[in-house]
C-alpha positions in Angstrom: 14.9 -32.9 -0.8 18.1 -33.0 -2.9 19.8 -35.9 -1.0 16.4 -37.9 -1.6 16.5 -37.2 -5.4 19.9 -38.2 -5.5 19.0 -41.4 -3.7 16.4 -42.4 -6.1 18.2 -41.7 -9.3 19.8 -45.4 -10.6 23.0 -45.5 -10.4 25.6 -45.4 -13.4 26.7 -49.1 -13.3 23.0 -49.8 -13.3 22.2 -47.8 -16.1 25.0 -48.8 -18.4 25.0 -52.8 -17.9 21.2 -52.7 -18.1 22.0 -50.6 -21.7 24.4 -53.1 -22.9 22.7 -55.8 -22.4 19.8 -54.4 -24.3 22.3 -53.0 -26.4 24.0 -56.2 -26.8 20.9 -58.4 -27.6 19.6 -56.1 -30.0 22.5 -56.2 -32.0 22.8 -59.8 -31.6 19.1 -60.3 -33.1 19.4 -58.1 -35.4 22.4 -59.9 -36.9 21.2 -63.1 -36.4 17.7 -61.8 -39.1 19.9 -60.7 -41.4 22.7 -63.7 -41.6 19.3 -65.6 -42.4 18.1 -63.2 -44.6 21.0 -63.4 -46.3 21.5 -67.1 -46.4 18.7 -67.9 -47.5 18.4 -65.3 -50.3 21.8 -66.8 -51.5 20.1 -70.7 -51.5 17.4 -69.5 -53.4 19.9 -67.5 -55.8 22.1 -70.9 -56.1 19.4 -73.6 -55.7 17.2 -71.5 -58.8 21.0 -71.6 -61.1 21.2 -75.0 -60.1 17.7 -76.1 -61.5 18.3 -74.0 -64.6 21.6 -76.0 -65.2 19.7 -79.6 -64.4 16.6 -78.1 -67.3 19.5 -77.5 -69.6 21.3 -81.0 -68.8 17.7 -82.8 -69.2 17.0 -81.1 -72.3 20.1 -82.0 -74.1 19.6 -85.4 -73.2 16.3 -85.9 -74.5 15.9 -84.2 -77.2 16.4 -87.2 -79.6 13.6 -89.1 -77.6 11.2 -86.0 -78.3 12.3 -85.9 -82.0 11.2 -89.6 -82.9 8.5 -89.2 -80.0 9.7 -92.1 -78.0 8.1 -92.2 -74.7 10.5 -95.1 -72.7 13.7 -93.6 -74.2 12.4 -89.9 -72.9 11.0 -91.6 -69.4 14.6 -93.3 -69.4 17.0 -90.5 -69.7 14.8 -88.6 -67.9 15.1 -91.0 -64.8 18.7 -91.2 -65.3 19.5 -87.2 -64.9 15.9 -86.3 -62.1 17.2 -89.1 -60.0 20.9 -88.1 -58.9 19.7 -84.4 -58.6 17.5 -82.1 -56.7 14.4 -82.3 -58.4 11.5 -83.7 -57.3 9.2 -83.7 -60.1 10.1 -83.9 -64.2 7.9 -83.4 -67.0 8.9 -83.7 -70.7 6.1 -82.2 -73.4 6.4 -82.3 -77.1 5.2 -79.7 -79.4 1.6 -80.0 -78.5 1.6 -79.7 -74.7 1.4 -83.6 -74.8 2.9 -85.1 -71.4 5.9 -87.5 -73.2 7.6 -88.2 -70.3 7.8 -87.7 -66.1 10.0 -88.7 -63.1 8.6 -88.4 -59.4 10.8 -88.2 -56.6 9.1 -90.9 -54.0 7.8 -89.4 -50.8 9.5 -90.8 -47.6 6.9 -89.5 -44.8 6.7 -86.2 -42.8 11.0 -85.1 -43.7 9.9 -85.6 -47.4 6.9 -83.1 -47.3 9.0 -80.8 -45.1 11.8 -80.5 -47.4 8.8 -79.8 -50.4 7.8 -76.7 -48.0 11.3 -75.6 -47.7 11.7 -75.7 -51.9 8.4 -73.7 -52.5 9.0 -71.2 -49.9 12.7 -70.6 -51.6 11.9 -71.2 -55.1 10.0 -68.9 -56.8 8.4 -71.1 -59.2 8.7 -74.4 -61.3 11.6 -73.9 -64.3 10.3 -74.4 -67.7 13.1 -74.9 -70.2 12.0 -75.4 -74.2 13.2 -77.8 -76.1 15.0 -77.1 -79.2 16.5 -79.2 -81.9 17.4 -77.2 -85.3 16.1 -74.3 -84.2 12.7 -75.5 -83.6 10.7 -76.3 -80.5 10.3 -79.5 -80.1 9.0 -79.4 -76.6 9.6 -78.1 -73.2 10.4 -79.6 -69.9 8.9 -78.2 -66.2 11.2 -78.9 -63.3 10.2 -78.7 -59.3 13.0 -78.8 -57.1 13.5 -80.3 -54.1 14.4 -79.0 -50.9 17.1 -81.8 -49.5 20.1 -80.0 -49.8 18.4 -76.6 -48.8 17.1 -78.0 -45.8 20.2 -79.3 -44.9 22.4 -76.1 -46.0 19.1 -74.3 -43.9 19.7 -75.8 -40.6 23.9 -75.8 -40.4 23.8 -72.2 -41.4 21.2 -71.7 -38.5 22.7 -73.5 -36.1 26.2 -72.1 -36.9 24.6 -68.5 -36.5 23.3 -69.2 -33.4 26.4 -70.6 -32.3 28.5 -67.3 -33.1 25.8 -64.9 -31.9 25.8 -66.4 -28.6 29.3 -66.3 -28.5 29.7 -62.8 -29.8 26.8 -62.2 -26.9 28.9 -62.9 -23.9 32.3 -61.3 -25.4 29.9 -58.2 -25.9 29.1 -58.0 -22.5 32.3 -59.5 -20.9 34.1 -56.1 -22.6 30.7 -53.9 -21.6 31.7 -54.7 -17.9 34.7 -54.0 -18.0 34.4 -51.1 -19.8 31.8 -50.0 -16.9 34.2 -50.0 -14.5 37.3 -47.7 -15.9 34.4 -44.9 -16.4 32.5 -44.8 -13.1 36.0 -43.8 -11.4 36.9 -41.1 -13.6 33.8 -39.9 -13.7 33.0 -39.0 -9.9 36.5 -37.7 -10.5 35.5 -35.2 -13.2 32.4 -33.8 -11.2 35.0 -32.4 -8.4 37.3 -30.9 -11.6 34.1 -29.2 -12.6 33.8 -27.0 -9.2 37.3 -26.2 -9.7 37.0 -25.2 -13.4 33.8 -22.9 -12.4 35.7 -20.9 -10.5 38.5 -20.4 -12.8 36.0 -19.4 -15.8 36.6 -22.7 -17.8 34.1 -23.3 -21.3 32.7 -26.4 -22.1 29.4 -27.4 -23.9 25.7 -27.1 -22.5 25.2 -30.6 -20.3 21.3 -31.6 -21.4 19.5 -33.2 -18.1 20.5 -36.6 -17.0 18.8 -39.1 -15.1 22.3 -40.6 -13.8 22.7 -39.1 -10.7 26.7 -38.7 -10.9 26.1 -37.5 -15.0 23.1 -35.1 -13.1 25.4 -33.2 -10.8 28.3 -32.8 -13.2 25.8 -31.4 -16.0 24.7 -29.2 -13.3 28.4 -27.6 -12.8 28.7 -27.3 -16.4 25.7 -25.5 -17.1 26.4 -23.0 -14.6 29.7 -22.5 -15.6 27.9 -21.7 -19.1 25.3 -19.4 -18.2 27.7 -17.1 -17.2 29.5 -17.3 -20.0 26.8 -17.2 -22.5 26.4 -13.3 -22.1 30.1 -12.7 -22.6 29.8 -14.7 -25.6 26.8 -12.9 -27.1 28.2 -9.6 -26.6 31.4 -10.2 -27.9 30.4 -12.0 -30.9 27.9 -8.9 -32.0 30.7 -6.5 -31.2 32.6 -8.7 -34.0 29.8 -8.8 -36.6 29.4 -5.1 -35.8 32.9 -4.5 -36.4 33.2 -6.6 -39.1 30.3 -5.4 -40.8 32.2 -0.6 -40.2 35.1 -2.2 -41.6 33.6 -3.8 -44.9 30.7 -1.0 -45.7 30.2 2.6 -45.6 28.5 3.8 -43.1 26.0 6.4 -44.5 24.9 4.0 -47.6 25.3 1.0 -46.3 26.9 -0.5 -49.2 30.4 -2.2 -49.3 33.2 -0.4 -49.7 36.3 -0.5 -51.7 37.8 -2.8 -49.9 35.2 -5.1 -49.7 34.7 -4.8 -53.9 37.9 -5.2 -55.1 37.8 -8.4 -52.8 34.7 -9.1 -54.8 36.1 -8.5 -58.3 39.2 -11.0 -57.8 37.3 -13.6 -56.7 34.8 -13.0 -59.4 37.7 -12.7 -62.2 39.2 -15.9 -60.4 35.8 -17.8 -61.3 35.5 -16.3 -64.5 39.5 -16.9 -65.7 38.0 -20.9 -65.2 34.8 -20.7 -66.3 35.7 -18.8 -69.6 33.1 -16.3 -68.6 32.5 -12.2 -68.6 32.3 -10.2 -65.9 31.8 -6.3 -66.2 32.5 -3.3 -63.9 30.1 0.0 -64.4 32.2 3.0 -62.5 29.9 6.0 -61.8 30.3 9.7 -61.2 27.4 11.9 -59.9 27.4 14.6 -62.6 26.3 17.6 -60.3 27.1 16.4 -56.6 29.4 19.8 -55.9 27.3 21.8 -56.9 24.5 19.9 -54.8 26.8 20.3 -51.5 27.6 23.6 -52.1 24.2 25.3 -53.1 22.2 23.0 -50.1 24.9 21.7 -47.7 26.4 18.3 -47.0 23.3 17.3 -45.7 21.7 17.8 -48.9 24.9 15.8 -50.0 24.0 12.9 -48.1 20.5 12.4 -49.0 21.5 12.4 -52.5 24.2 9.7 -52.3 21.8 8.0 -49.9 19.2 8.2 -52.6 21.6 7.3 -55.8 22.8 4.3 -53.8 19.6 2.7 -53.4 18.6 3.4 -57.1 21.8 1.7 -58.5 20.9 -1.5 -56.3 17.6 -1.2 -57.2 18.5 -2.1 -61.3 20.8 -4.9 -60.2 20.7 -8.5 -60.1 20.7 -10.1 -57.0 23.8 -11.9 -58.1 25.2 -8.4 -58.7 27.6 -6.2 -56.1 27.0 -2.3 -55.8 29.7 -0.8 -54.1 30.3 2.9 -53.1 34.4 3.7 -53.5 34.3 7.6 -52.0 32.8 10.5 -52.8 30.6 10.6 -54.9 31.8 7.8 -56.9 30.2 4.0 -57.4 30.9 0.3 -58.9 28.8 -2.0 -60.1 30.2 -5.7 -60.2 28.3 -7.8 -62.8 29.2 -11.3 -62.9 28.5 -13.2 -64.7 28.3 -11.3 -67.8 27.1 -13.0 -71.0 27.1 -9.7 -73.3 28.4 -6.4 -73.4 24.9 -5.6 -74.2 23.5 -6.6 -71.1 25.7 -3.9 -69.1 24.6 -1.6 -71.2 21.5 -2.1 -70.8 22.2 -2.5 -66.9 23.7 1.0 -67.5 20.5 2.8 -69.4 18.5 1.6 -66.2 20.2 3.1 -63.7 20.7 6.3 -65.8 16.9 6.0 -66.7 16.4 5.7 -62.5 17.9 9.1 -61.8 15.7 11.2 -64.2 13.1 11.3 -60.9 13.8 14.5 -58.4 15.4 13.7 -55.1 13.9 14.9 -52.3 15.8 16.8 -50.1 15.9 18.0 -46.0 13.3 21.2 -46.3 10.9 20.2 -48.8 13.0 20.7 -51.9 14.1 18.3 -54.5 16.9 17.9 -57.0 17.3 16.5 -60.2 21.0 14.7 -60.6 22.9 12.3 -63.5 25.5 9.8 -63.7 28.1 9.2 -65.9 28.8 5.5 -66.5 32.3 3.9 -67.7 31.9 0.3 -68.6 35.0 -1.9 -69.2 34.7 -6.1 -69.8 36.8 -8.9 -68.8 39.2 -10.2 -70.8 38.3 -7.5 -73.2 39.7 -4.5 -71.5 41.6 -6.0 -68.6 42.3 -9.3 -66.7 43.5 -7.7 -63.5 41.4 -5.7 -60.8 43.4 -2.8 -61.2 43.4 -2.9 -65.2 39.8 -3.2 -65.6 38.8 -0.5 -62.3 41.2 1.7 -64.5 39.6 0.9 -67.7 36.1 1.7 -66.6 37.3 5.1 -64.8 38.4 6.2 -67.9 35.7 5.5 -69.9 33.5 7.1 -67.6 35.7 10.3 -68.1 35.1 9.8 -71.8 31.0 9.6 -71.1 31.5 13.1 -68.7 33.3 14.5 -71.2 31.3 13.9 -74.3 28.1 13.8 -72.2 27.0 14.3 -68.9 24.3 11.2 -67.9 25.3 9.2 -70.1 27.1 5.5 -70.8 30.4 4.8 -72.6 32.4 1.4 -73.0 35.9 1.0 -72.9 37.8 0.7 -76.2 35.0 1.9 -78.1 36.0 3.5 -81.9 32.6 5.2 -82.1 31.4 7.8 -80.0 28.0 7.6 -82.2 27.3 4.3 -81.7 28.9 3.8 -77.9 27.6 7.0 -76.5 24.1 6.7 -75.1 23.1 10.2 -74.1 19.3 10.2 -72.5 17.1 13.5 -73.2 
């Protein structure tokens, strides 16, 4: 049943010279239509110029005749100019719309009316030129061009079109066939290196199905080579992410770790160092975590730094970073900052968050506080280190003037800096 597929698939020189040539004459076409597209919009671009400059020429010529409103003057030099270029009919009005003056070209049989066709299909419209001597109309003129020169420009540039896409036909197809025969070889070749690289555990992309038979069977190799693969793959990439993801974040929060946030806060002082902008870092301290661990156990412990975590994130930003550093102690990245008062106000929200009990393992609950330090780029630091420092110690100066409450770096006034909630 395989053999019999096989013999029924076309064969790869079949395939590809039947392609070029399609190939090949589509292209062909395609650039034929659009050489004539392009020729012809450029005649109508030249032959339109051409009867604005003959309307000018026309106009400066009789002007005098429409002045003194001389009709064989105007019919004269109107003659003179119509006859030696492509128009084929001229009209000169005076100031009332009063025919003065018009030229004819004569009609010489069927050529005639087909060159006529060719001008209105190219031309958009008759050119109407006023007349204007001292700065007053005197009369207009309304020019139709004629379509000699454009039939004649029409027909070379056709026939030197068809002329090149012919030849650029066969060249097409001359280099097609050969190119059909240095990859048929290698190709047979490459199904047998398939086999062989199988076996040794080679990786190469997914084949999609073919309906060449030689493309078929090497696609086939491929694949198989790949489904084996693919589970490797899988598993090793989520043993990455997984290991990836320990090494970046603690593992009973879930939130990043120190590491991971101080990574954070250079890029972030990077961005704002060009920007010109602010970026803040809250550092936290749980006000009454020992005493937590020690009166109701670690596990106790870890419900309540499970459950402060999620209420810091909770107040943030999406664009903001919460980050737990050890212990019992947090950061909160805020970039980008466009007033101290907005940490601050950051800063009464998660303090406001804690004032609800946390429930603990055996049906009790605890009530714990923060303190907050808050420290500003530039104002209180342009490194990592210098502004992580500056934010410890004002949260020092918050636990030691307060417990739950906020304090900024560099502040004069406790009164004023020193928010302590009730």
């Amino acid at each position: 049943m395989k053999l019999f597929r096989s013999r029924i698939r076309p064969t790869l020189g079949s395939v590809i010279g039947r392609g070029h040539l399609i190939v090949a004459l589509v292209a062909v076409t395609m650039a034929s239509v659009s050489l004539t597209l392009l020729g012809v919009l450029a005649l109508r671009v030249y032959a339109d110029h051409n009867l604005q400059l003959i309307a000018r020429s026309i106009s400066y010529t009789v002007e005098a005749a429409v002045v003194f409103n001389d009709k064989a003057a105007a019919t004269e030099a109107l003659a003179l100019i119509a006859s030696t270029e492509e128009v084929a009919d001229a009209q000169v009005f005076d100031a009332h719309g009063q025919l003065l003056a018009r030229w004819q070209r004569p009609e010489n049989g069927l050529f005639s009316e087909l060159e006529m066709q060719v001008a209105r299909t190219i031309l958009e419209k008759p050119i109407s030129l006023s007349i204007v001597h001292q700065d007053r109309e005197v009369g207009h003129i309304l020019l139709v061009g004629h379509g000699g020169s454009l039939m004649r420009f029409l027909l070379s540039g056709l026939a030197g079109i068809v002329l090149c896409a012919a030849i650029s036909a066969w060249v097409g197809l001359y280099l097609a066939r050969r190119q059909l025969h240095g990859i048929t070889g290698p190709l047979r070749s490459l199904a047998a290196v398939a086999h062989a690289a199988r076996s040794e555990r080679a990786l190469d992309r997914r084949v999609p199905p073919a309906q060449i038979a030689e493309l078929d069977n090497l696609g086939n190799d491929f694949n198989a080579l790949l489904d084996e693969l693919e589970s490797w793959q899988t598993h090793l990439q989520s043993e990455n992410e997984t290991l990836a993801h320990q090494a970046s974040h603690d593992s009973l929060t879930g939130l990043p770790n120190r590491a991971f946030f101080e990574g954070r806060l250079i890029r972030a002082l990077r961005n704002a160092g060009k920007l010109n902008e602010r970026v803040a870092v809250l550092f936290l301290d749980s006000d009454r975590f020992k005493g937590i661990n020690d009166n109701f156990g670690h596990a106790a412990g870890d419900a309540v730094l499970v459950a402060v975590a999620n209420r810091i994130r909770a107040q943030l930003r999406e664009e903001d970073l919460v980050a737990r550093l050890g212990g019992d102690e947090f950061a909160v990245l805020l970039a980008p900052l466009h007033k101290i008062e907005d940490a601050e106000r950051i800063a009464d929200k998660i303090l406001a968050s804690m004032d609800m009990p946390i429930a603990l393992p055996g049906d009790t609950s605890v009530v714990t506080s923060l303190s907050i330090g808050i420290a500003v780029f530039p104002d209180h630091g342009v490194t990592p280190g210098a502004l992580l420092n500056a934010a410890d110690a004002a949260m020092y100066q918050a636990k030691r003037l307060s417990r739950g409450a906020q304090f900024t770096a560099g502040s004069e006034s406790s009164v004023v800096n020193l928010q302590t909630r009730s």
